[in-house]
C-alpha positions in Angstrom: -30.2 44.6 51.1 -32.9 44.3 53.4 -31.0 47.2 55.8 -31.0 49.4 52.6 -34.9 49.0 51.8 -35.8 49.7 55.0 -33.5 53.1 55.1 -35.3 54.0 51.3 -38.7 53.0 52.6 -37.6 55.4 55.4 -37.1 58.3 53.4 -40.2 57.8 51.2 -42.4 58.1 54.7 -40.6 60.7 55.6 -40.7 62.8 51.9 -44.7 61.4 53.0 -44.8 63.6 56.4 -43.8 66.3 54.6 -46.5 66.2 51.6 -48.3 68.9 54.0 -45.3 70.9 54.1 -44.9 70.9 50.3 -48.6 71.9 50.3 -48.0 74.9 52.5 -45.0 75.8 50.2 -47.5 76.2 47.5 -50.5 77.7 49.0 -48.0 80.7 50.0 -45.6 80.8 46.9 -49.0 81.0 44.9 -49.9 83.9 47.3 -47.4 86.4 46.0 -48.9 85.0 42.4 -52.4 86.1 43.8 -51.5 89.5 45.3 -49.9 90.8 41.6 -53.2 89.3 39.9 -55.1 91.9 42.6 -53.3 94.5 42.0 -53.5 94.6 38.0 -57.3 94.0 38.3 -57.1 96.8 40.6 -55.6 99.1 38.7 -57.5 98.2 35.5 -60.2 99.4 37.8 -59.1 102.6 38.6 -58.6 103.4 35.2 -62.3 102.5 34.4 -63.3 104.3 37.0 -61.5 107.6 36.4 -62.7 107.0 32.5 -66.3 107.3 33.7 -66.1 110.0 36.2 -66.3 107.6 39.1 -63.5 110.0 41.3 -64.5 108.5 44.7 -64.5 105.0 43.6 -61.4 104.9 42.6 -59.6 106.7 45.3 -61.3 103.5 47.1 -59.8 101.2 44.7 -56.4 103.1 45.2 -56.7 102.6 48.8 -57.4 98.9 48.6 -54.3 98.9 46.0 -52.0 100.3 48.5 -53.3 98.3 51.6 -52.7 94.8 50.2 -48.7 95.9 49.4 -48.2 94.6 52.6 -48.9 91.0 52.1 -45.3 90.6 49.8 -43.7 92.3 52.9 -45.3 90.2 55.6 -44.3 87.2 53.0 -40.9 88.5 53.1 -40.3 88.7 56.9 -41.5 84.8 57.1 -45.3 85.6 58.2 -47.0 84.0 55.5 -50.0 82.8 57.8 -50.8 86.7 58.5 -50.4 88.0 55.3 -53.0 85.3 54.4 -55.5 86.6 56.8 -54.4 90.4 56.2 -55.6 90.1 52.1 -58.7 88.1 52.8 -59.7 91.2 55.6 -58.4 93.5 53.5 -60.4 92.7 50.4 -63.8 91.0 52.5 -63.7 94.9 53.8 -64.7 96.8 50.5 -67.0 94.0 49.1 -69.3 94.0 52.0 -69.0 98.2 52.0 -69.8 98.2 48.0 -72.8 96.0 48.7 -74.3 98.3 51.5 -73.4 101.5 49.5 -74.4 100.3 46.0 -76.9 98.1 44.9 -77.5 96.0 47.8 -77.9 91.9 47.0 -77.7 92.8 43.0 -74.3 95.1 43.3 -71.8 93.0 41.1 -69.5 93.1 44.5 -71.4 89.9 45.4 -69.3 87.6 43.2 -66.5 88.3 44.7 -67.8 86.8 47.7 -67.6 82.7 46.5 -64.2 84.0 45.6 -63.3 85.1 48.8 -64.7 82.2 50.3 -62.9 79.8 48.2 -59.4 82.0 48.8 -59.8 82.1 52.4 -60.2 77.7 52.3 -57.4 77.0 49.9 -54.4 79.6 51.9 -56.2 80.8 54.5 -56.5 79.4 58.3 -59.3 77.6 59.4 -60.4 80.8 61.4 -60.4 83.0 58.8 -62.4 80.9 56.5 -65.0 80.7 59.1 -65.3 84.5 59.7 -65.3 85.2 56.0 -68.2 82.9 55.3 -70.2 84.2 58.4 -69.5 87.4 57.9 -71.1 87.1 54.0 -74.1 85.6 55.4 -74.7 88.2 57.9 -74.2 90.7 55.4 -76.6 89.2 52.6 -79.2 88.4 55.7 -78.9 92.6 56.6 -78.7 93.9 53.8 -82.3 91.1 52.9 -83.2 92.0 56.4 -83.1 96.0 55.7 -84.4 96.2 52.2 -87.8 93.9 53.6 -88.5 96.3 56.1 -88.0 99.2 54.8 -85.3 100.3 56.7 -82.6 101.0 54.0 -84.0 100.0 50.6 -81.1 99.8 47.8 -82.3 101.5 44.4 -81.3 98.7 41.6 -79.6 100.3 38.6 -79.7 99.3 35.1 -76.5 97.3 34.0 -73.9 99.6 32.3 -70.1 98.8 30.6 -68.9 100.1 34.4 -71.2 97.1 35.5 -69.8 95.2 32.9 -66.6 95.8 33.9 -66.2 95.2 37.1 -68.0 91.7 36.8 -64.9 90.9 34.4 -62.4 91.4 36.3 -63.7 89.9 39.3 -64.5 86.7 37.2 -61.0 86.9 35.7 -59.2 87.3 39.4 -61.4 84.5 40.5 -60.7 82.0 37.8 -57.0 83.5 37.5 -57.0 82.2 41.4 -58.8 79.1 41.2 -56.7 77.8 38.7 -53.7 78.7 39.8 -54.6 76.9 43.2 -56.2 74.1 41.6 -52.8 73.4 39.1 -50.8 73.2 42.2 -53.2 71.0 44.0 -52.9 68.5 41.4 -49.4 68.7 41.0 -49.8 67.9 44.6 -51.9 65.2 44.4 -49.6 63.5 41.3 -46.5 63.5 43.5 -48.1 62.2 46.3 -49.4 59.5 44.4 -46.2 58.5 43.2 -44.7 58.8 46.6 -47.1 56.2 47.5 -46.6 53.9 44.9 -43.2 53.8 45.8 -43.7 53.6 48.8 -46.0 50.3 48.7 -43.3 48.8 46.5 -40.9 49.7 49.1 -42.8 48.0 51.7 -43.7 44.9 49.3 -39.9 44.6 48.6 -39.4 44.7 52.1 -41.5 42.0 52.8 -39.9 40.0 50.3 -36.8 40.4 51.9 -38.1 40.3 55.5 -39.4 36.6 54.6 -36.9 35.5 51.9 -32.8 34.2 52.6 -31.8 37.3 49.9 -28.7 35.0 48.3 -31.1 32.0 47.6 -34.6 33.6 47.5 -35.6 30.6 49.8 -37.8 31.2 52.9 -36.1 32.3 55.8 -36.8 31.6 59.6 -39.7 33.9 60.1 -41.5 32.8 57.1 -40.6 29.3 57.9 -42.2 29.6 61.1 -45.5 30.6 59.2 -45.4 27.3 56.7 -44.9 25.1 59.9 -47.8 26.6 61.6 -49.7 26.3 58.8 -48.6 22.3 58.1 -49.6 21.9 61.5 -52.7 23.0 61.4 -53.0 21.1 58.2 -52.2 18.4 60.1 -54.6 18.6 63.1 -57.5 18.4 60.4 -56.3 15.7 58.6 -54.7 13.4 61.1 -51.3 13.6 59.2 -48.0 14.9 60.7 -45.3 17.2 59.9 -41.9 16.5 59.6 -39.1 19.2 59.8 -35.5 18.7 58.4 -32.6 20.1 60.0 -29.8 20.2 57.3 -26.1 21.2 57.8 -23.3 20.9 55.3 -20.8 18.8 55.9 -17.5 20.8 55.7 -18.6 24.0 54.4 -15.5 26.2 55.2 -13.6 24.1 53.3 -15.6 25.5 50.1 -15.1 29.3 51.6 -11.5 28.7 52.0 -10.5 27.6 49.0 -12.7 29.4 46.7 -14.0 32.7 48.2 -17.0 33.9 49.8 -18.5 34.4 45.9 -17.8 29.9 45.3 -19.5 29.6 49.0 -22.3 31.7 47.4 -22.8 30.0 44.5 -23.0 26.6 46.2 -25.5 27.6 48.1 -27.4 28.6 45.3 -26.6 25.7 43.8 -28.1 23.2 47.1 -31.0 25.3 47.3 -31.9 24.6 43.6 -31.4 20.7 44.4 -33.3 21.0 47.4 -36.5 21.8 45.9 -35.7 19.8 43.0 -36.2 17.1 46.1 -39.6 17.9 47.4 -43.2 18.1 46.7 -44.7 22.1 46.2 -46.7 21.7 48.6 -43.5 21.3 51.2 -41.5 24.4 51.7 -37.5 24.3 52.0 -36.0 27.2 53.8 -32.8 28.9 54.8 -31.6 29.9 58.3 -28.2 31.2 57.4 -24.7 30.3 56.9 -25.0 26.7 55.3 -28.1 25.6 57.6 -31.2 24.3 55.6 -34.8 23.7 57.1 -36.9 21.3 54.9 -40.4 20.8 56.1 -42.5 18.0 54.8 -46.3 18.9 55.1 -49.3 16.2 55.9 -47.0 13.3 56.3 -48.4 9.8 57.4 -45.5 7.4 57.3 -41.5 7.3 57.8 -40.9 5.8 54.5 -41.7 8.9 52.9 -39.7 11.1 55.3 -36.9 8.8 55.1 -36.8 8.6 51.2 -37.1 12.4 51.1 -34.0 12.1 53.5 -32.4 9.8 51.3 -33.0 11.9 48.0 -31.3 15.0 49.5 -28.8 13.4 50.9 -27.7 12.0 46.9 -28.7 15.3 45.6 -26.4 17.2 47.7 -23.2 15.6 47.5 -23.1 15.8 43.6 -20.7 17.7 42.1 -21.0 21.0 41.5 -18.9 23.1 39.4 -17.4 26.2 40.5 -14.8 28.1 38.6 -13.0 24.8 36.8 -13.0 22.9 39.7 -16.2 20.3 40.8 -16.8 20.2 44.4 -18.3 17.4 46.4 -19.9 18.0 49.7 -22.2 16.0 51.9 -24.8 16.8 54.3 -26.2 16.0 57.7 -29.6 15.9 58.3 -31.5 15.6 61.8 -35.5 14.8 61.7 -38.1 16.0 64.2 -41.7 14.8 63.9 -44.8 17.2 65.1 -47.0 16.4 67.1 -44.7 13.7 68.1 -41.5 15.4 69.3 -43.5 18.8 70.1 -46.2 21.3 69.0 -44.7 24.8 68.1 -41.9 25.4 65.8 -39.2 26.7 68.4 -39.0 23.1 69.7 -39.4 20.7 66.9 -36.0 23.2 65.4 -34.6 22.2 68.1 -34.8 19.0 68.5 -34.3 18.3 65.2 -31.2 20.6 65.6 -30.1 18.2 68.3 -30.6 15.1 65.6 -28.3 17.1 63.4 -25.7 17.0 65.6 -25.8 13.4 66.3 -25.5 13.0 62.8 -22.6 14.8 62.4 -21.2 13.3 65.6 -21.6 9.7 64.2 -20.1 10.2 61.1 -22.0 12.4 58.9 -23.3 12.2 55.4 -26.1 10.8 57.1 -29.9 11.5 58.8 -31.0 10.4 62.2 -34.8 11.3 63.9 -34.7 12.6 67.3 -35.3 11.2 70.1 -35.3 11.6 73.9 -31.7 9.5 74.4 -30.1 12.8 72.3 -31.9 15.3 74.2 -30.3 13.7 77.9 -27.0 13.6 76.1 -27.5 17.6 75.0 -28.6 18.4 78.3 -25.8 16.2 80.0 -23.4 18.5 77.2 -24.8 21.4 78.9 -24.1 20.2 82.3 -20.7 19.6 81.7 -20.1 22.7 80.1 -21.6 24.5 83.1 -19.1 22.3 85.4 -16.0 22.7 83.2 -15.9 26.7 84.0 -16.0 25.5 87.5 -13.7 22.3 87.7 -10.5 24.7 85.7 -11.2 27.1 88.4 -10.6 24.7 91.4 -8.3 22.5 89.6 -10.1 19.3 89.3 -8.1 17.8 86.6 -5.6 15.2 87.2 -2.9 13.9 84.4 -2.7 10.1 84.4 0.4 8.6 82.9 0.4 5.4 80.7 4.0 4.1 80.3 5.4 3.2 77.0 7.4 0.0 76.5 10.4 -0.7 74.4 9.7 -4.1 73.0 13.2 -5.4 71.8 14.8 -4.7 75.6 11.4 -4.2 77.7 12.7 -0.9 79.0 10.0 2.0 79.9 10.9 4.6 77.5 8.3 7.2 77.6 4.7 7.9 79.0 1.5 9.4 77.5 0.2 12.2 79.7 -3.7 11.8 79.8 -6.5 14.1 81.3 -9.0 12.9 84.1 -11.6 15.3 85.9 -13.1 14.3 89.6 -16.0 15.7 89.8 -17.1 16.2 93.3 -20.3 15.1 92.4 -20.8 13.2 89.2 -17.3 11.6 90.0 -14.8 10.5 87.1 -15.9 12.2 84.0 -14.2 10.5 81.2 -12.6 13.1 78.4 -14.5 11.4 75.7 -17.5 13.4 77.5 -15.5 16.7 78.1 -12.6 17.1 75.7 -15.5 17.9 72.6 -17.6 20.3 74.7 -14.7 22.1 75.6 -13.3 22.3 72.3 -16.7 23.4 70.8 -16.9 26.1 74.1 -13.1 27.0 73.2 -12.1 26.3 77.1 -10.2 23.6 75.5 -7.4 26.5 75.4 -7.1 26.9 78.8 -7.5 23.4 79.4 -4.7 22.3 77.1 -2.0 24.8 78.4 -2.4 23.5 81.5 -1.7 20.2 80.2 1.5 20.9 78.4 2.8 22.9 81.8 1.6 20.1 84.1 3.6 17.5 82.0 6.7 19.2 81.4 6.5 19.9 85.4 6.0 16.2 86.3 8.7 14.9 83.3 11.3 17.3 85.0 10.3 16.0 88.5 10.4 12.2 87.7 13.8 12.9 85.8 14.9 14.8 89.3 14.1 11.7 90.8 15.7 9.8 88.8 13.0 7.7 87.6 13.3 8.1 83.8 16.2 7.5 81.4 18.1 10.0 79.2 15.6 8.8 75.8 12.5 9.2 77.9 10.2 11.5 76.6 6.3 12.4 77.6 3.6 12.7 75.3 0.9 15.0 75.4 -2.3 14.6 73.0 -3.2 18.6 71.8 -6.7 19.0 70.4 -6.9 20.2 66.6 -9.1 23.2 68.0 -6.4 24.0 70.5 -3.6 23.8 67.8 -5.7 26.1 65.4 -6.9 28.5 68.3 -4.0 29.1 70.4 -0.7 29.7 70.3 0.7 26.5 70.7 4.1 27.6 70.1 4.3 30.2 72.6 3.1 27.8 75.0 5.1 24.9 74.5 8.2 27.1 74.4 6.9 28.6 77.4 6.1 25.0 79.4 9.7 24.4 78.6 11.7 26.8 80.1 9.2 27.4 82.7 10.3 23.8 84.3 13.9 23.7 82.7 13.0 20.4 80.6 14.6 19.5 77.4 12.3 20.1 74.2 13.3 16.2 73.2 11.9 15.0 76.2 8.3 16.5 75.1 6.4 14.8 72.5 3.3 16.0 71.5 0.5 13.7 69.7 -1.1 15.2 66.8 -4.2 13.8 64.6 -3.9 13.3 60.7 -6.7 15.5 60.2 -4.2 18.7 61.2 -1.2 18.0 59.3 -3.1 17.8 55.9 -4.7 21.3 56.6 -3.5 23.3 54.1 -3.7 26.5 56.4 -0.3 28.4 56.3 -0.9 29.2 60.1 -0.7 25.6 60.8 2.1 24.7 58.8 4.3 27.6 60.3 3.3 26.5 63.8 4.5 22.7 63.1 7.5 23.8 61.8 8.5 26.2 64.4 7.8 23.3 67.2 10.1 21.5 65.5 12.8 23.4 65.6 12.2 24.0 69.1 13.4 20.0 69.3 10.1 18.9 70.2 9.0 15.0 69.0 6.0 15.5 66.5 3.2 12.0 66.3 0.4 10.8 64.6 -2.1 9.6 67.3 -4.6 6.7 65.8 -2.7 6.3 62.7 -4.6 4.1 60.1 -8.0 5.7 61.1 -7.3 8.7 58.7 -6.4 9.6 55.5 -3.3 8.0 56.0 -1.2 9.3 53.5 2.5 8.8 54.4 3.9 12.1 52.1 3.0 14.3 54.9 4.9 12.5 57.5 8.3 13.7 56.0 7.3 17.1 55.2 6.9 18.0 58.8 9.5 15.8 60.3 7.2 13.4 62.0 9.0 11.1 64.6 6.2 8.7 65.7 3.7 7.0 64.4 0.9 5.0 67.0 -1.2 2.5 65.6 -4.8 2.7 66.2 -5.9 -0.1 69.3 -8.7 -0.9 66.7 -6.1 -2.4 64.6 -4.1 -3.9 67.6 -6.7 -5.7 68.7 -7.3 -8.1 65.8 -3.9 -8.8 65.0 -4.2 -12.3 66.4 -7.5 -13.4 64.6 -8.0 -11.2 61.5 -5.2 -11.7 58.5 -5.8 -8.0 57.2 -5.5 -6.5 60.0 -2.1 -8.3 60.7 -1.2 -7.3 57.1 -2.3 -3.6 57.5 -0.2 -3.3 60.2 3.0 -5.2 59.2 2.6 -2.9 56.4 2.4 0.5 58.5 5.4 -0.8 60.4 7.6 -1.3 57.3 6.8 1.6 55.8 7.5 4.0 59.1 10.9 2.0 59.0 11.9 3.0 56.0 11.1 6.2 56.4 13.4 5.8 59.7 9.8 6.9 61.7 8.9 4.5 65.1 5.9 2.9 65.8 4.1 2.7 69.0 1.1 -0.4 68.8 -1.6 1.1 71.2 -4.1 -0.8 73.5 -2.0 -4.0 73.9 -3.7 -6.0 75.9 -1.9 -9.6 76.2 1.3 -11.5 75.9 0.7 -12.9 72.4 -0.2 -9.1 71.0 3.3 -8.2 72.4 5.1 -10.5 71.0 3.3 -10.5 67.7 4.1 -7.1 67.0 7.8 -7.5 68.4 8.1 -9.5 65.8 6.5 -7.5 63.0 9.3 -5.1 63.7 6.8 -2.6 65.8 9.0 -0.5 68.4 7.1 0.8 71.1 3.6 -0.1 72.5 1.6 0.4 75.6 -1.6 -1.2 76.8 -3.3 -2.7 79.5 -1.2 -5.8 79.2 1.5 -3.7 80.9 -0.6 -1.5 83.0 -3.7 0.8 82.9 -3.0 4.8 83.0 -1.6 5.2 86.4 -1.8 8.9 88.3 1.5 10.5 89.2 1.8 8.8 93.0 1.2 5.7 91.5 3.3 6.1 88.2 6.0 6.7 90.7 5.7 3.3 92.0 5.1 1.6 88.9 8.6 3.2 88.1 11.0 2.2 91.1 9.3 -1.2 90.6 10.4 -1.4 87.2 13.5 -0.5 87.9 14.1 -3.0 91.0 13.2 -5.3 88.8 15.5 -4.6 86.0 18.4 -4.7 88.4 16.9 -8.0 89.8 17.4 -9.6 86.7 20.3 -8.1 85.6 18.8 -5.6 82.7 16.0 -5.2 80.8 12.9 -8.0 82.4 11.1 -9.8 80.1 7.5 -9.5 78.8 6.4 -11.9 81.0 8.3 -10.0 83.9 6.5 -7.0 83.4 3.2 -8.1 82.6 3.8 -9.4 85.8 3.9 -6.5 87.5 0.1 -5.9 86.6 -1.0 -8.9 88.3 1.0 -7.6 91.6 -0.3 -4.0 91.4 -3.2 -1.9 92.7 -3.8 -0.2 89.2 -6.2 2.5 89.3 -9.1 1.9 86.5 -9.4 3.9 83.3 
């Protein structure tokens, strides 16, 4: 909309320019208007003069006739500026001759002189108009000049019905003209006033939209900017403060997907309503785009107001609203920033209530945090990292770790989970809880998990070369949500494959609840396709989801892993024991196996041996190891397998932990 004003404000200054060009178009149309006005006074003339006798006159006036006929031709060859000029010489000649031959300063030839002055200004040049007006004054001043002194005295006639006559028609060429010229001007003058009303209601409209969001009609940025400045100076006088809210909708696309970009629009109308239901007039609420929100709260003295405003929004916006016959419930994220506190111009209190924002939705959303300096160091270590990630995939500074999994009934290593570590030459072991979400919000998490899947298929088919896994071994990989969605995950699991020869069974890859209840057909068609490739599908951190078991079937899942935050209270907390003695039977039912993560003891071990669980891994057994010391860890096992004649015990290979150099986490 705006784009549009702007091209119709553009053609309305343009159609502006060009009022002098629509003038000129009249001044010389008018001409040819002028010129057959001329010639019937002339020949009305004539005819006068040939009535009383005046023979010599009126071969003048014939003369005169015939010497304007060429201002239509000069008109016609596209010299309307010298046919101007030639009819004002052309008719100033015989006036000021008339006057010198006739009756001086009293010949009726002086009225045509105002005339001819006034022609000359409306179409003439500027040049022209001078020389006729000079010229007239020199000629009255003479022809004064002469009679004074005697030189050349004019003899004054009585007035006559020839006298009569010719004052007529020079009066009636004269006002014929200037009305003619002055109809036009005002026509003139009426169009370019309505240009110019539209115009200004072009640029008002313009305006409007340069400094209102055009879906909601709320402030946008620029204006935003304005209301700060102004709260701020508030402020300064009054010793108050202003605080700026940075909202964000939780979940958003969700809305777009399902109902259209038209249901996206009318929520937002919908939240910007309820937003300034929530605040006082005096505050302004704004909209940057897409479904971000800026709030600002002006003359502000305590946080109990800004946190109650907070709180109001926060209930306001996850309401239902209706769109088509469906009510939809989203929440909202809301960072604070506090001027002068947190800064003094509007660029950095955005941001660092921007940077609140994200902490909110980082910690759970549906929530507000203020700013402070602890979430700027962790945005500008974010930054860092993201610098250093374009460099550590370049030079290979990734390593996979490998955590084994156990078989709990016969204590037998049956599988491994493949986990990434980064050495940093500098900054050291950077743990992926600090790089796997800036890479998938910097989309490098692509690259990063296709190397992954490669490096683990390479290392599965070298330990199986080696002989250091059995035929049911397989080797999990964990694949990011944003990788899944993004890439081609497909394509470059089929291609890890064959690439080292390994069998699609022995790859399992690690999935999170979150992407198998996407309702995107991409996704679906991607999970089915891996497994008919043969590749093992699981739920990592079961229980900390939606955990609903019907999708589990749909898409063939073959493992489920209990969250360690579950594990862990198994011993001392009775619902925790139940909720997973629960997960367990249900997964065995549905002929699924369980893998308990983050064992850490004997007594967990056995505890969930007996709940029925299947697999589990944990620091009881060992801590991720990387692929030299995995190795070990391996032929160790296995000597000790064969020196107890099978499968050791739990306490046997917990054991082993006690005896090894185990690299930390």
């Amino acid at each position: 909309m705006l784009a549009q004003s702007m091209d119709d404000l553009k053609g309305l200054l343009t159609k502006v320019e060009h009022v002098k060009d629509i003038t000129e178009g009249y001044r010389f149309s008018r001409l040819t208007t002028v010129f057959w006005a001329l010639e019937c006074a002339l020949f009305a003339l004539i005819v006068v003069q040939l009535i009383i006798g005046h023979t010599e006159l009126a071969l003048v006036l014939a003369g005169l006739a015939v010497a304007i006929t060429c201002v239509p031709i000069l008109i016609r060859k596209g010299r309307p500026d010298l046919a101007t000029n030639a009819l004002v010489i052309i008719l100033a000649t015989p006036v000021f001759g008339l006057m010198w031959t006739y009756k001086g300063l009293h010949d009726e030839a002086m009225l045509a002189i105002p005339a001819l002055i006034l022609f000359s200004a409306v179409v003439g040049s500027r040049w022209i108009f001078v020389a006729v007006t000079v010229s007239a004054i020199i000629t009255v001043f003479l022809i004064g000049l002469a009679n004074t002194t005697g030189v050349y005295i004019h003899q004054l006639q009585p007035g006559n019905l020839y006298t009569a006559a010719m004052i007529i028609v020079i009066l009636m060429v004269t006002s014929f003209a200037v009305w003619v010229f002055a109809e036009d001007m005002r026509a003139t003058m009426e169009r370019l006033s309505r240009e110019i009303h539209r115009v200004n209601e072009s640029q008002f409209k313009i305006r409007e939209l340069a400094h209102h969001d055009a879906l909601t009609s709320l402030p946008n940025r620029l204006l935003a900017r304005e209301q700060f400045e102004h709260a701020l100076a508030v402020s300064q006088r009054t010793d108050t403060k202003v605080c700026l809210m940075f909202m964000d909708l939780d979940d958003f696309k969700n809305v777009n997907d399902s109902f259209g970009h038209q249901g996206g629009d009318e929520f937002l109308q919908e939240t910007a309503q309820r937003l300034i239901s929530t605040v006082r007039t005096t505050d302004c609420v704004s909209r940057l785009g897409g479904d971000e929100f800026l709030i600002i709260l002006e003359s502000v003295d305590d946080a109990e107001l800004m946190t109650s405003v907070a709180s109001k929004i926060l209930q306001e916006v996850k309401k239902p609203v209706a769109i088509g016959d469906s009510d939809i419930v989203v929440t909202a994220s809301i960072g604070i920033a506090i001027a002068p506190d947190d800064g003094e111009d509007f660029d950095t209190i955005c941001r660092q209530a921007d940077i609140a924002m994200y902490h909110t939705k980082d910690s759970g959303r549906n929530n507000y945090h203020f700013f402070n300096e602890a979430m700027h160091q962790r945005v500008q270590d974010r930054l860092n990292i993201l610098s250093y990630l374009h460099e550590g995939l370049s030079k290979r500074q990734f390593e996979l770790y490998y955590q084994p999994k156990i078989d709990l009934a016969t204590g037998r290593i049956i599988g491994a989970e493949a986990l990434i570590r980064w050495h940093h030459p500098v900054r050291g072991l950077i743990t992926p809880d600090d790089f796997i979400p800036v890479a998938e919000q910097s989309g490098l998490i692509e690259e990063m998990g296709t190397w992954v899947v490669e490096e683990a298929c390479r290392y599965c088919k070298q330990c199986e070369e080696l002989g250091l896994i059995e035929s049911d071994f397989t080797m999990a990989v964990n694949i990011s949500p944003v990788q899944f969605s993004r890439g081609a995950i497909t394509e470059v699991v089929d291609e890890a494959l064959k690439k080292n020869g390994l069998a699609a069974q022995r790859l399992e890859l690690e999935l999170t609840e979150s992407l198998l209840i996407d309702n995107s057909a991409s996704i679906k068609r991607a999970l089915l396709q891996l497994r008919k490739l043969g590749v093992e599908l699981a739920i990592d951190d079961f229980g900390t989801g939606y955990s609903n078991l019907g999708y589990l079937k749909a898409f063939q899942v073959g493992v489920l892993k209990i969250d360690r935050s579950f594990i862990s209270k198994i011993l001392e907390a009775e619902q925790s024991r139940i909720l997973v003695e629960a997960i367990i039977q249900v997964a065995s039912r549905l002929n699924i196996k369980v893998v308990a993560e983050g064992v850490e003891s004997q007594q967990m071990a056995e505890a969930l041996f007996v709940l029925g669980c299947d697999q589990a891994q944990g620091f009881h057994w060992t801590r991720p190891l990387n692929a030299m010391k995995f190795e070990k860890y391996m032929r160790d096992h296995q000597r000790e397998q064969r020196r107890n004649g099978g499968a050791p015990t739990l306490q046997a290979v917990a054991g082993e932990m006690q005896s090894s150099e185990l690299t930390p986490s």
